[in-house]
TORLOKOL-425289 format. One line per 2 residues: their letters; for each residue x, z, y of C-alpha. Coordinates in steps of 0.001 Angstrom, whole numbers, plus 500000, padded with zeros to 6 digits. Layout:
REM TORLOKOL-425289
a) X Z Y  ...
//
This chain:
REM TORLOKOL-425289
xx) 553802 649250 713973  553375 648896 717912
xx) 551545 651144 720142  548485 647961 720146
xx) 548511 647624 716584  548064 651264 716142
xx) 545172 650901 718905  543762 648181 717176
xx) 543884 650127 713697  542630 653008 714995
xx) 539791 651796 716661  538907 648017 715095
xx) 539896 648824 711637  542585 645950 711603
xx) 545650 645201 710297  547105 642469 712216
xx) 545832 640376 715736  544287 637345 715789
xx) 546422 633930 717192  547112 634495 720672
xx) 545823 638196 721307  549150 640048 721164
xx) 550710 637215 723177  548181 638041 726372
xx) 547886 641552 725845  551876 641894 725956
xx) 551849 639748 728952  549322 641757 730788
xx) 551294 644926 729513  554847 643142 731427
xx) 551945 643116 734191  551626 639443 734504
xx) 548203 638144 736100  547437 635901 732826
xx) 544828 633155 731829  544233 633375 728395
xx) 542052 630399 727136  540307 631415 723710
xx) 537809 629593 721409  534443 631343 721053
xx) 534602 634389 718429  538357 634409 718924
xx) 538122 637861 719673  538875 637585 723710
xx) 537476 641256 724354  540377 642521 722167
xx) 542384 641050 724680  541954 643610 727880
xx) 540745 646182 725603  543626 646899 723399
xx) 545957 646867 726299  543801 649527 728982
xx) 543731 652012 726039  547353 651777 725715
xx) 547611 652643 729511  546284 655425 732033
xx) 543322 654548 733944  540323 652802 734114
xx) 539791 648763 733626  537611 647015 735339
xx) 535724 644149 733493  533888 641875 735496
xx) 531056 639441 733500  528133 638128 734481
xx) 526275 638533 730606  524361 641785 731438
xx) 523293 642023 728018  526738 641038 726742
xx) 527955 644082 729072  525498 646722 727879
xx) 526477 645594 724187  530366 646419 724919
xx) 529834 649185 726593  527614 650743 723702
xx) 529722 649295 721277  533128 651268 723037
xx) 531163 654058 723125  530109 654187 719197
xx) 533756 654076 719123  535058 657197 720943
xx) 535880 655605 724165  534201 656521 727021
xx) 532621 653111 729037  530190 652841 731867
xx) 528279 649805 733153  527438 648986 736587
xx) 524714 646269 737290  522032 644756 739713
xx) 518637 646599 739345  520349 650195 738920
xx) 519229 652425 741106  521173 653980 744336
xx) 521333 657321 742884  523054 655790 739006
xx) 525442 653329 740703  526261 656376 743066
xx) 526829 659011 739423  528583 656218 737161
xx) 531365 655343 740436  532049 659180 740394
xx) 531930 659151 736683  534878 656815 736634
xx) 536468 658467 739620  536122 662342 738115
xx) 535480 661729 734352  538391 660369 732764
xx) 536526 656953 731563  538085 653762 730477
xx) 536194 650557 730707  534092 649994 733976
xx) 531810 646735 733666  530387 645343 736772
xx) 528174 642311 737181  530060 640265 740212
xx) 527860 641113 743111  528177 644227 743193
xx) 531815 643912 743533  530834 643599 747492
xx) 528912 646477 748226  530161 648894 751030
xx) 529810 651544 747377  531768 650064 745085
xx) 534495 649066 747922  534928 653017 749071
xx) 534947 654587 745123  537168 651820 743493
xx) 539789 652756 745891  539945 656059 744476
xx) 540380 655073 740774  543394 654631 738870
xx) 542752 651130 737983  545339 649760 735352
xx) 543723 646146 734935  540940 643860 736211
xx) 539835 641880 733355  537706 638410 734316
xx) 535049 637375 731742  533688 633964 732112
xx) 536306 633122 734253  535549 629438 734714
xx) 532069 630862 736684  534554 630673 739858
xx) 535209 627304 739862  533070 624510 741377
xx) 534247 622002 739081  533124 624450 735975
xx) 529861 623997 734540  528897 627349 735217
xx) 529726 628177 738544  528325 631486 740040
xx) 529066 632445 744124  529332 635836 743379
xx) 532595 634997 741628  534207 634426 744328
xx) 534127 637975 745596  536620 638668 742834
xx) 539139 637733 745095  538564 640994 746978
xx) 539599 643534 744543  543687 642254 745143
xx) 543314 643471 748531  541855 646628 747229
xx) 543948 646901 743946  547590 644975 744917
xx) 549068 646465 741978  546379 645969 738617
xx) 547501 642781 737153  544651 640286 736069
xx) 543668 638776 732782  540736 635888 733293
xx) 539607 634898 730135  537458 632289 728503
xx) 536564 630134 726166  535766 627049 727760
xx) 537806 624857 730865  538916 621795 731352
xx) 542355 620857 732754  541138 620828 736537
xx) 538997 624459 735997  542431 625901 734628
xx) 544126 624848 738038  541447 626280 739589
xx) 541129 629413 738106  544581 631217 738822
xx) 544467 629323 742280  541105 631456 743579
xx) 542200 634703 741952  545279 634399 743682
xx) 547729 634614 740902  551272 635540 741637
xx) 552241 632724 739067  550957 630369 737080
xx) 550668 631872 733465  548301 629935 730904
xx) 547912 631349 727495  545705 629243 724922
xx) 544997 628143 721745  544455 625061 720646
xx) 540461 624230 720887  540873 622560 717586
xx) 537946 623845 714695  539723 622586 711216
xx) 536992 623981 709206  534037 622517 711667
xx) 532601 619482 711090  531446 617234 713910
xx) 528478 615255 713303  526143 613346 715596
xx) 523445 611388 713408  521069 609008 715050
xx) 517215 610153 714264  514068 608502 715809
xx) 512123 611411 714056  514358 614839 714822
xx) 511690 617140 713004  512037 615316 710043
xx) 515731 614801 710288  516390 618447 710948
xx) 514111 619160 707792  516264 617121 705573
xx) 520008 618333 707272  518316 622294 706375
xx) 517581 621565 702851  520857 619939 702099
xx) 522749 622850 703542  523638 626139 702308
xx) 524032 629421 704122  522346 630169 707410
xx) 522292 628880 710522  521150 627932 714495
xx) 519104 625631 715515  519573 624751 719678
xx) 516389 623636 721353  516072 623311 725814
xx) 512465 625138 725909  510870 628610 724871
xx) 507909 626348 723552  509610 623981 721253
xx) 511533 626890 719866  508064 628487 718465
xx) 507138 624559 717468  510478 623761 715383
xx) 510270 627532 713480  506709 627021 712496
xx) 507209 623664 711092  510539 625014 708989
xx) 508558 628101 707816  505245 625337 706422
xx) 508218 623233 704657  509201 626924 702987
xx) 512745 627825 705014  512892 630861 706420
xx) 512586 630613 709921  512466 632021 712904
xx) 512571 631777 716900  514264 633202 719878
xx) 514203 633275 723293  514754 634992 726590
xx) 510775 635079 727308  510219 637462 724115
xx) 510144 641452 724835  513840 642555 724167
xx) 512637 644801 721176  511656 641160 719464
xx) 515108 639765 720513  516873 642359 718934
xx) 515154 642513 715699  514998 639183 715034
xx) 518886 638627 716232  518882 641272 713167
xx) 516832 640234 710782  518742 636587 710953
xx) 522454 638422 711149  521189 640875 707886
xx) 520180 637315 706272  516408 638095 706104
xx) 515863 635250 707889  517888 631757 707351
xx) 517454 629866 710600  516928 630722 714024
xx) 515734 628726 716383  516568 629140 719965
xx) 517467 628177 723523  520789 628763 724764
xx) 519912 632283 725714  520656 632770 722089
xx) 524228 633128 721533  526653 635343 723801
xx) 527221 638622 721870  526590 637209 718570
xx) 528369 639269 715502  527993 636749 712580
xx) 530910 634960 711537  529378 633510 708439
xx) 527027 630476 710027  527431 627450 708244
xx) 525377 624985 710597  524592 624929 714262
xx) 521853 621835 714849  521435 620488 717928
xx) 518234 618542 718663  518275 618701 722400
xx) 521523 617223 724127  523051 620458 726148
xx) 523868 619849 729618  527697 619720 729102
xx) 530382 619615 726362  530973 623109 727784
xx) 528229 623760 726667  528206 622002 723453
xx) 531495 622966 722680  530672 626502 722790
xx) 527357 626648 721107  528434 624175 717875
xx) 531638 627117 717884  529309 629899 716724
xx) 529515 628178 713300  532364 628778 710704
xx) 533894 631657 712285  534743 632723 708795
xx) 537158 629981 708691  535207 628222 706171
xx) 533877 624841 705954  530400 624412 708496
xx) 529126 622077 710184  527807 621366 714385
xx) 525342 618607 714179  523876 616911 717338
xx) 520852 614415 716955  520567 611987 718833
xx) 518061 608681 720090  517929 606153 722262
xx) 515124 607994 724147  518010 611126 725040
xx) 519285 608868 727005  516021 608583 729377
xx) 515736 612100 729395  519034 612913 730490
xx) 518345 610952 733328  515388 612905 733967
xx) 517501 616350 734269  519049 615060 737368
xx) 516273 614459 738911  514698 618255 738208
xx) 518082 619541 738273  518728 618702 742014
xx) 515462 618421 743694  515471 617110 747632
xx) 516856 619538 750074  513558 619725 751942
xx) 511859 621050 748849  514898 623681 747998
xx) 513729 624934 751747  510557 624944 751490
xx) 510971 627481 748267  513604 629525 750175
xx) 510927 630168 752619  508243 630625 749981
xx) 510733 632816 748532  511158 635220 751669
xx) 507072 635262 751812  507150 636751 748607
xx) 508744 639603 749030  507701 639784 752748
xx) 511579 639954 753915  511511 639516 757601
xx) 514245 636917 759153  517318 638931 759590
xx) 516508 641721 756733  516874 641801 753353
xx) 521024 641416 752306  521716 643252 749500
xx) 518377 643544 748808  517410 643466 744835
xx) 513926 642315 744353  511768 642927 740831
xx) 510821 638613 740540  507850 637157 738605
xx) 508589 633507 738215  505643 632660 736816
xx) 503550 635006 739658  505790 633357 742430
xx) 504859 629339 740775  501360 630413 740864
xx) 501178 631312 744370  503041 629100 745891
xx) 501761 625968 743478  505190 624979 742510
xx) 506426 623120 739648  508588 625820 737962
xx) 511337 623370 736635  511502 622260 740076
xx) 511355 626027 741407  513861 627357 739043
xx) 515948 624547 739660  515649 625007 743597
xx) 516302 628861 743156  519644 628143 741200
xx) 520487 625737 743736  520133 628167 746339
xx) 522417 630552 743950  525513 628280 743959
xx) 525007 627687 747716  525728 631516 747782
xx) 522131 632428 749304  520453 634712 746866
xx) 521640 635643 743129  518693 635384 740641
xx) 519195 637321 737152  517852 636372 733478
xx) 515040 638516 732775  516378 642166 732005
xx) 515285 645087 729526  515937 647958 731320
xx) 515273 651089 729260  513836 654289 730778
xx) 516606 656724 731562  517268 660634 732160
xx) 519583 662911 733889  519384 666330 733970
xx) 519635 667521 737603  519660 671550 736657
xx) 522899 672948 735336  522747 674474 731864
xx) 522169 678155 733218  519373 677467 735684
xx) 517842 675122 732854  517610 678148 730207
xx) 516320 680227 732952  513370 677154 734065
xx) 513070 677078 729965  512132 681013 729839
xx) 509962 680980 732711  508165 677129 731687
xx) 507528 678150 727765  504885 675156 728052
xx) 508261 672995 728676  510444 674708 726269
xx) 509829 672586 723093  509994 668887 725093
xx) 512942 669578 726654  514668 670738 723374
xx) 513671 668007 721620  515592 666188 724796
xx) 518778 667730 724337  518980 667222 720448
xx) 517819 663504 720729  520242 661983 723266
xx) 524103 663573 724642  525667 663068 728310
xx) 522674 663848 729845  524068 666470 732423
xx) 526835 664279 733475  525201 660564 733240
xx) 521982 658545 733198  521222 658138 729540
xx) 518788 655518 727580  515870 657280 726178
xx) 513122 655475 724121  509633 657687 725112
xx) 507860 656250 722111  510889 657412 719807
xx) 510170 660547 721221  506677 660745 720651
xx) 507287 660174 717161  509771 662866 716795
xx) 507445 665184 718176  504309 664209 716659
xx) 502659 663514 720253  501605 660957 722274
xx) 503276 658304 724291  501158 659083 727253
xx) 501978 662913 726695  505971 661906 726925
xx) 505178 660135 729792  503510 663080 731576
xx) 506283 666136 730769  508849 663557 731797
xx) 507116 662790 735343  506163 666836 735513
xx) 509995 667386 734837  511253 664881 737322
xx) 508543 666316 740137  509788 669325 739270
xx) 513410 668329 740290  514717 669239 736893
xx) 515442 666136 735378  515549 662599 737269
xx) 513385 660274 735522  513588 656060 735875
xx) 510838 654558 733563  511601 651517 732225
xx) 511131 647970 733210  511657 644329 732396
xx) 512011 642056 734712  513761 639211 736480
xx) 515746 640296 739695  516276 638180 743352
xx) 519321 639929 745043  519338 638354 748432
xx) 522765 637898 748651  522851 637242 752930
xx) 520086 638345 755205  517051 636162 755083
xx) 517279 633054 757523  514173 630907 758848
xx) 514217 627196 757385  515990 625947 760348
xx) 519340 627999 760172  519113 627689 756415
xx) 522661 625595 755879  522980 623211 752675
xx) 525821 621139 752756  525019 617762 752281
xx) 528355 617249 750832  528229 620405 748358
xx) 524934 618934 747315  526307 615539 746280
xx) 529590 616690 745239  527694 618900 742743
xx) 524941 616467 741612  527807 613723 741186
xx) 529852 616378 738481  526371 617547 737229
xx) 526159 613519 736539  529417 613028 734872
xx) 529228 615840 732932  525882 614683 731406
xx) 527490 611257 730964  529862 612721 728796
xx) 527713 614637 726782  525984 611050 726414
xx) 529430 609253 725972  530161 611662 723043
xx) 526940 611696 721284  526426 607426 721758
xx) 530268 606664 720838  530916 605334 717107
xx) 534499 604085 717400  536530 607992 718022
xx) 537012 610994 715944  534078 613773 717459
xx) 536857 616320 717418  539129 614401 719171
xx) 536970 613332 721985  536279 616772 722687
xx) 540150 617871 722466  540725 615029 724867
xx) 538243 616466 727056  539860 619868 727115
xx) 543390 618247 727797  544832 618446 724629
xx) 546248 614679 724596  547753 612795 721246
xx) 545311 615026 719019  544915 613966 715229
xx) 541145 612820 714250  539938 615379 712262
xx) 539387 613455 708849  535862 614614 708123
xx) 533561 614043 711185  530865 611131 710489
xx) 533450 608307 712437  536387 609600 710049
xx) 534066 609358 707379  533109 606112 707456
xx) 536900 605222 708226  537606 606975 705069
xx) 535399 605157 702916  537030 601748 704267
xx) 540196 602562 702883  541523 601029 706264
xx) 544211 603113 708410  543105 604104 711606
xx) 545428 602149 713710  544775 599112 711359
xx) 540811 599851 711874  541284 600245 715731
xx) 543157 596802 715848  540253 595472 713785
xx) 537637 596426 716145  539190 595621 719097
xx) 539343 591699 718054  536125 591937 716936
xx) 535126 593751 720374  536770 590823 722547
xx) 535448 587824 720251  531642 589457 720472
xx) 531911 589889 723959  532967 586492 725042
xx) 529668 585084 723033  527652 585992 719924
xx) 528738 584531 716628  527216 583976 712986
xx) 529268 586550 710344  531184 583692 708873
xx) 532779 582642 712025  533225 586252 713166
xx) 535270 586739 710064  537607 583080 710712
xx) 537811 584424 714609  539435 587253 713658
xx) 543155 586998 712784  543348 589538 710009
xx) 542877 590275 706661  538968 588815 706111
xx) 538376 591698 703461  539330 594210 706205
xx) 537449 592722 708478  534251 592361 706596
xx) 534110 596384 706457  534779 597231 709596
xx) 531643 594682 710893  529557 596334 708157
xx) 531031 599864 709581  530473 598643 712828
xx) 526937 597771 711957  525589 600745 710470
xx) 526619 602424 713401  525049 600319 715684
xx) 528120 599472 717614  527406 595607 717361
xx) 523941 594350 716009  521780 590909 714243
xx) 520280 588841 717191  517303 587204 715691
xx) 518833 583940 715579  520867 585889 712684
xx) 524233 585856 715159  526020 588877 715613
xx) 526308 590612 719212  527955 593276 721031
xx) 525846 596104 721632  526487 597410 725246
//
């Protein structure tokens, strides 16, 4: 057994890696800068964890999933290994204590959100860590051609200047051929080094099923299943609408999404992993962190706005290996609502401006202050105020995001947290000559560890329990304490955060590039189209369409995704039903025809050709005129 199967033994409980993972983690050990292209649940964390515990020093991870980030980090620490996280909306005084942490104290696994990768703080300390490997989560967030491409990124670059020797792992689950190049060209790889898997799902079955009623649809998929699963709605309200109307037609149901207090997240995130509850349904903020590998459905009744997207999303089912399904519905009204996204997707430059400037108002930032700047943001406050639409706002505020103007956050729990500021000696001696504080600051240090070397999480109503007091009565000994200079005290908050990313500018010297805009719209477009393309199509295997898009070429069709299906039942091969359909594709579109002369057109087997019309017409590929001819269906 090798030094990272002993590693993962000790400290995942496994036997044996998953495809791929000792392949990357060997060639980061050889320290080769290394893409490694996983599907979603392949285990990619393994990946740069396994190897910085089998090295001295500290890895950097860099992700942009501050929730997905706090859960590692916990998660490492449950584990024995020490792990700190670093994050927009932490104070001065914690960024300043967890950078000497990881300087002084001998910790692992530093996670940083990407902006602060610039700050004059992080620039100065990082030099003075032993840094064995920079690990890139998300990594297709620094291309322009990705689907999800975030500014801040970009400032990756920085840390080869910094760190010349830590070799870099970017991982991820999603990228197309053109993101891949992209990728290893911004972070500067010394050589090109790909690792992947194939994006192929042999136990996931691809289904998109036409429904002009999707409630009623869904109702009928649910009750025809077994096992639990996700259901993947585009707004907070339709999440509450679909769950309510599951739990009346007696499934256990539930909803989720980013607008409920984290405490509700989490427990019902629990209550549908423990099986309490069968299905949850959700937005996409539902999802990244998810520790279930026995889903047997994912539903889609929105269209995502990518196969990205998609792709990853429909993955969360079947990580068991067994059979599950990813079902997309679909109708001809999608169609007119995906055209709608562009326009509230990329509103007119005037009116992303405009909410710049409303933006700056807001937090009363005067022109020329403000950079670095993290901000505590109401959306719905700002919308009111300013009597914008907030599709259009949030829209407009993302814009301003990629243009590299201002970083805006999902809305964050951020616990209350405590650090003692008295050594141990001068604390017993404050205890003896304080008995009124005596008792609460006990029950302090038996309820929570680290707290004289690092800010820790503390729950005040857990407290309050413990003790048999009052909330409010926490409260108070905690603010006494931190007046008192004896503890430092942050209560907790939840919020949204603005980081102005560059000084505010007035509207006039406020640059959008014209040609960024359009560039960006016109991928935003053909992404959509192919989400579209793929959910409209009736004549290719759904897994191969989407292995095709992912640049695995000459891909077998799957066998068991609705198109294969209906193949199946014909009895025809597919070459022999391709041929089929393509004569019957060239007669219809030179002119309509009755069936009989259809079938005589055709110069093949009439049999055959009979059930591939009939396929072709319960899919809706070709349709009856009312003169009873048969067209093609464009």
């Amino acid at each position: 057994m090798n030094i990272y199967q002993q590693i993962l033994s000790r400290y995942w409980g496994y036997s044996k890696f998953w495809p791929l993972q000792e392949d990357i983690i060997k060639s980061i050990a050889n320290g080769h800068d290394t893409l490694g292209l996983m599907p979603t649940g392949g285990g990619k964390s393994v990946t740069f964890q396994v190897p910085a515990l089998a090295k001295e020093g500290i890895c950097l991870v860099v992700t942009p999933l501050i929730a997905l980030m706090k859960d590692q980090v916990e998660g490492l620490k449950r584990k024995g290994v020490k792990a700190m996280a670093v994050y927009s909306g932490m104070t001065r005084k914690e960024i300043d204590i967890a950078l000497d942490n990881c300087i002084y104290g001998n910790y692992k696994f530093l996670y940083l959100s990407p902006e602060r990768l610039n700050t004059e703080i992080f620039k100065a300390r990082v030099q003075k860590m032993k840094v064995s490997l920079v690990a890139v989560d998300e990594s297709h967030c620094i291309s322009q051609w990705g689907y999800d491409f975030r500014p801040s990124y970009l400032k990756i670059t920085g840390l080869r200047d910094l760190l010349p020797d830590a070799p870099f792992l970017a991982i991820t689950a999603t990228a197309t051929p053109e993101v891949v190049d992209d990728i290893q060209e911004k972070l500067r790889f010394k050589k090109k080094n790909v690792l992947k898997t194939s994006f192929e799902r042999k136990n996931l079955v691809y289904l998109v099923r036409i429904a002009s009623d999707k409630q009623k649809y869904l109702l009928n998929v649910i009750k025809k299943s077994s096992g639990s699963g996700i259901v993947y709605v585009r707004t907070r309200r339709k999440t509450k609408e679909i769950a309510d109307f599951l739990s009346a037609n007696e499934i256990s149901a539930s909803y989720y999404h980013a607008g409920l207090r984290h405490p509700v997240r989490s427990e019902r995130q629990k209550e549908w992993t423990d099986e309490k509850i069968r299905v949850i349904v959700a937005t996409n903020a539902f999802g990244m962190g998810i520790d279930k590998a026995a889903v047997r459905f994912v539903i889609h009744v929105d269209i995502p706005d990518s196969l990205e997207a998609y792709f990853q999303e429909a993955g969360r089912a079947g990580r068991d290996g067994k059979k599950a399904y990813a079902v997309m519905l679909y109708n001809e009204s999608d169609k007119a609502k995906l055209d709608r996204r562009i326009s509230t997707g990329f509103p007119p430059i005037k009116v992303i401006k405009r909410v710049y400037e409303a933006l700056g108002n807001y937090f009363q930032i005067p022109v020329g202050g403000g950079k670095n700047g993290v901000f505590d943001f109401n959306m719905a406050d700002f919308i009111s105020k300013f009597k914008f639409n907030v599709i259009i706002a949030y829209n407009s505020l993302k814009f301003l995001e990629r243009e590299g103007y201002i970083e805006l956050t999902d809305e964050l729990n951020n616990p209350s947290k405590v650090l003692f500021l008295y050594k141990r000696d001068d604390l017993y001696k404050f205890q003896v000559e304080n008995s009124a504080f005596d008792g609460f600051i006990k029950l302090l240090l038996r309820s929570y560890t680290g707290l004289f070397t690092e800010f820790v999480s503390i729950d005040e109503q857990a407290l309050a329990g413990r003790a048999k007091i009052s909330r409010e009565l926490v409260y108070e000994f905690l603010k006494k304490l931190n007046n008192f200079k004896v503890i430092s005290y942050i209560p907790g908050r939840r919020t949204s955060l603005i980081i102005y990313t560059e000084e505010r500018l007035d509207q006039k010297s406020l640059i959008i590039s014209i040609e960024n805009y359009k560039i960006r719209k016109e991928k935003f477009i053909e992404r959509l189209e192919k989400v579209n393309e793929y959910a409209s199509r009736k004549d290719i295997c759904r897994s191969r369409f989407l292995l095709e898009y992912f640049g695995e070429k000459g891909s077998s069709r799957c066998g068991h995704c609705d198109f294969c299906r209906g193949e199946n039942e014909m009895n025809i091969s597919k070459t022999e039903f391709e041929q089929i359909a393509e004569m019957i594709s060239k007669c219809l579109k030179k002119e309509s025809m009755l069936l009989e002369k259809l079938v005589d057109t055709v110069d093949h087997n009439k049999e055959k050709t009979v059930r591939v019309i009939q396929w072709l017409l319960d899919n809706e590929k070709i349709y009856y005129r009312r003169d009873k001819k048969i067209g093609w269906k464009k």
